[in-house]
N, C-alpha and C positions, 0 to 999 in steps of 0.2 A: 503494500500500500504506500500510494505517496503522500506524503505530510505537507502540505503547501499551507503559511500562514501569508494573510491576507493582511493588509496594514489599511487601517478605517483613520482619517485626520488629516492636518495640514501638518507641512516641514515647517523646519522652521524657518527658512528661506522664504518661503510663500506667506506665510502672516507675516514677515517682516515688510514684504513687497506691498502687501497687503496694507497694514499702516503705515506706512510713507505713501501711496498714493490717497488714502482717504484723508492721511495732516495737509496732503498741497489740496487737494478740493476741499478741506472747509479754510483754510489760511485764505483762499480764492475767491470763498462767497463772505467770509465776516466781514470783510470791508464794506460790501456792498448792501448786507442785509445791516447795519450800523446806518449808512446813511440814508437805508429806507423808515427806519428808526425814528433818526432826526428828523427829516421830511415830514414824518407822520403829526411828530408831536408840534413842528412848527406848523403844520394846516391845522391845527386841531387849537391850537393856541390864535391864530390868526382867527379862525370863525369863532370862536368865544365872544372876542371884541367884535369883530363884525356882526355877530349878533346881537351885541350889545347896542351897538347904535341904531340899529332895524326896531330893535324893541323900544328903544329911548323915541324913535321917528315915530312908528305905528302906534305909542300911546298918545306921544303928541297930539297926531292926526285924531285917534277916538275918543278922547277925552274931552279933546278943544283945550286945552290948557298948555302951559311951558313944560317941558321935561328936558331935566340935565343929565347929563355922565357925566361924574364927576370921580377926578382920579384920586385914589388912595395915597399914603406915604408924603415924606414931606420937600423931596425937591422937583421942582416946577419941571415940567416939559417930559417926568417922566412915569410913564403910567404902569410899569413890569411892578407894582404890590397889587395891583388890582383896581377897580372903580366900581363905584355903586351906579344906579338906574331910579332918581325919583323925580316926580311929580311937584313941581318948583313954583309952589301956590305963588309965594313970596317976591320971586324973582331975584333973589340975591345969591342963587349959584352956590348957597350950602346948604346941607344937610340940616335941618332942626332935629334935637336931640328927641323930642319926642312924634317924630315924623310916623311909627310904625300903626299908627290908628287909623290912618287916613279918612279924616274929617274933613268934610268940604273947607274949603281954603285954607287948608294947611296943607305943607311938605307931605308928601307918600314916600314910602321905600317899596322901590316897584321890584327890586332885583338887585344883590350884591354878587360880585363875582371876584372871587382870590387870585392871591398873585400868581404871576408865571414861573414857570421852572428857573429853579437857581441856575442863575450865567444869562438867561433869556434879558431881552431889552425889549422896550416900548417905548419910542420918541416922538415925538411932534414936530411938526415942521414950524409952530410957533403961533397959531392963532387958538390951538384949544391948550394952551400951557396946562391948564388947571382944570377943567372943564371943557362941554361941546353941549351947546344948548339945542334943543331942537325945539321949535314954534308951533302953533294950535293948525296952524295951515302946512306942516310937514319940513317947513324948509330949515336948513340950519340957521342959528342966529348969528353965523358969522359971516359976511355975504363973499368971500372970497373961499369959504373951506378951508381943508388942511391937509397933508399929507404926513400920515404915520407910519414908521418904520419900525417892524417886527424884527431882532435876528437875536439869533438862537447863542448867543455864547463864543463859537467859534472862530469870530472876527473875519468868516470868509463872505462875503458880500453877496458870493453868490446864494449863502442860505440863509436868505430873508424875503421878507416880503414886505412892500408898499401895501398900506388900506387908502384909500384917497376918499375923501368926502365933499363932496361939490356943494356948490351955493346952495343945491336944491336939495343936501339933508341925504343923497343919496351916496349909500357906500360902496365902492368897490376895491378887489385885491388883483395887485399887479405880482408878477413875478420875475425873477432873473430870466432870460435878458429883458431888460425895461425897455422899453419904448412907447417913446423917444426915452434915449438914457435919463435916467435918473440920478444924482448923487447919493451914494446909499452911506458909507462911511458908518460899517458896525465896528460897535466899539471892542 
């Protein structure tokens, strides 16, 4: 009788082959699923605020009253702590401490929303420094608008986004490449 043993496995040659080809395909894709990552949480952070002004515009509009966004934290032009959404009985562009009742002709808290991811920025281009009022007829209360600049921490220009707001209260998000160019200068 002949005795034949059979060998069930890999050498060790072949798992070794084996992981060195699977460390260069994921070394390959982490770069690339990282800046799908970022991308993600910077559109995701972008339509926060741009919702926020849609909802600050559309209560305007239903209400018939003033509604501000007014930014959080204490230095001017920059909104990355967050900004509240109320109902600006008063017209003086702050919050009243006891705004959460909404009484007719008093301040409403219509919507707070928290700050951005650590390293994230939010700038102004210099008309809403503190505030973005929007009027009973929809339009902004600035009559030239503003352009805000979103970026993410990493000081590459390319990964940020413009929200631009027009005379007429309405917001939109531009992206790299801008056009017409843009000056983006993330910090």
């Amino acid at each position: 009788m002949h005795n034949k043993k059979t060998q069930i496995g890999f050498t060790l040659i072949e798992l070794m082959m084996t992981l060195a080809i699977a460390s260069i395909v994921v070394g390959i894709a982490t770069p690339s699923f990282q800046s799908m990552i970022s991308n993600s949480r910077l559109t995701a952070s972008t339509n926060d605020f741009v919702s926020a002004l849609s909802l600050a515009r559309s209560e305007a509009v239903k209400r018939s009253v003033r509604v501000t966004v007014l930014r959080k934290g204490p230095t001017a032009g920059a909104w990355e702590s967050g900004w509240d959404v109320f109902v600006d009985a008063d017209g003086d562009n702050a919050l009243d401490p006891n705004a959460g009742a909404c009484l007719p002709n008093a301040d409403c808290l219509l919507r707070t929303y928290d700050g951005l991811p650590a390293g994230y920025t939010l700038t102004t281009g210099g008309s809403y420094d503190d505030h973005a009022v929007f009027l009973p007829n929809g339009l902004s209360g600035t009559p030239i608008g503003d352009t805000f600049t979103l970026c993410d921490g990493t000081h590459d220009d390319g990964q940020s986004r413009k929200i631009i707001v027009n005379s007429t209260g309405r917001a939109r998000v531009d992206v790299p490449p801008y056009d017409p160019p843009l000056p983006v200068n993330c910090p």
